[in-house]
C-alpha positions in Angstrom: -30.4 1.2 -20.8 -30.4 4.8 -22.1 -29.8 5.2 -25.6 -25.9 6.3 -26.4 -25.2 9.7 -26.6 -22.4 10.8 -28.9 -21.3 13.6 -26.8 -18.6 12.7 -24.2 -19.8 12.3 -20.8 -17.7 13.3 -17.9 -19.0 13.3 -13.6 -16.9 16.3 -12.1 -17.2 15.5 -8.1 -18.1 18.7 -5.7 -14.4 19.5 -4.8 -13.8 19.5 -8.8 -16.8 21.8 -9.2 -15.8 23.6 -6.0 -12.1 24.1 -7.8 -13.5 25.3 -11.4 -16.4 27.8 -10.5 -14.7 29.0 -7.3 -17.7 28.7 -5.0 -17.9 27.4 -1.9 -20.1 23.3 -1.0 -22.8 25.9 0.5 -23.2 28.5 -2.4 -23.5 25.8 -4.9 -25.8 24.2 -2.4 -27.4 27.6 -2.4 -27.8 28.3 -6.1 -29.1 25.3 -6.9 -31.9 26.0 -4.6 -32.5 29.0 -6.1 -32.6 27.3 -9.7 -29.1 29.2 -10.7 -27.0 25.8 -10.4 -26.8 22.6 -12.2 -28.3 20.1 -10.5 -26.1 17.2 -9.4 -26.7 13.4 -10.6 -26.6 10.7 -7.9 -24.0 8.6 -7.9 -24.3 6.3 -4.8 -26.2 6.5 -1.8 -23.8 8.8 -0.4 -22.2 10.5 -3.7 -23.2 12.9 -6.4 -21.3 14.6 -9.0 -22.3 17.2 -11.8 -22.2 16.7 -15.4 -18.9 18.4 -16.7 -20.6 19.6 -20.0 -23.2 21.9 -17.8 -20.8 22.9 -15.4 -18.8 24.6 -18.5 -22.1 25.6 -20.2 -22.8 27.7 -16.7 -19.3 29.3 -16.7 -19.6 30.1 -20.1 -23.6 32.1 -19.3 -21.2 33.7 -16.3 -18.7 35.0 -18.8 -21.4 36.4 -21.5 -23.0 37.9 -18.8 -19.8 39.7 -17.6 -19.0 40.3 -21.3 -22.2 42.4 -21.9 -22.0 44.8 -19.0 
């Protein structure tokens, strides 16, 4: 087993992700194609979810980016 992290780990699922970055399944589908998106852990066969922490850590780069134009 991995070794324990100290940070808090959270799994947002895509309708949470969907919900806090207001894009759409196929633009996040999209930008992680393109390399601009988290990539999404696998859950399950059938499931995936993102890690919270880089979900905010991309919002955050959106919001410095805004900042400095």
């Amino acid at each position: 087993m991995a070794k324990a992290n100290h940070e808090r780990l959270s799994i947002l699922r895509r309708k949470q992700v969907e919900q806090r970055t207001g894009l759409s399944r196929s633009s996040i589908y999209l930008h992680i194609k393109n390399g601009l998106f988290p990539k999404p852990v696998s859950l399950g066969p059938r499931a995936v979810g993102w890690l919270e922490n880089e979900i905010n850590a991309w919002l955050a780069e959106k919001l410095e980016a805004r900042n400095k134009a």
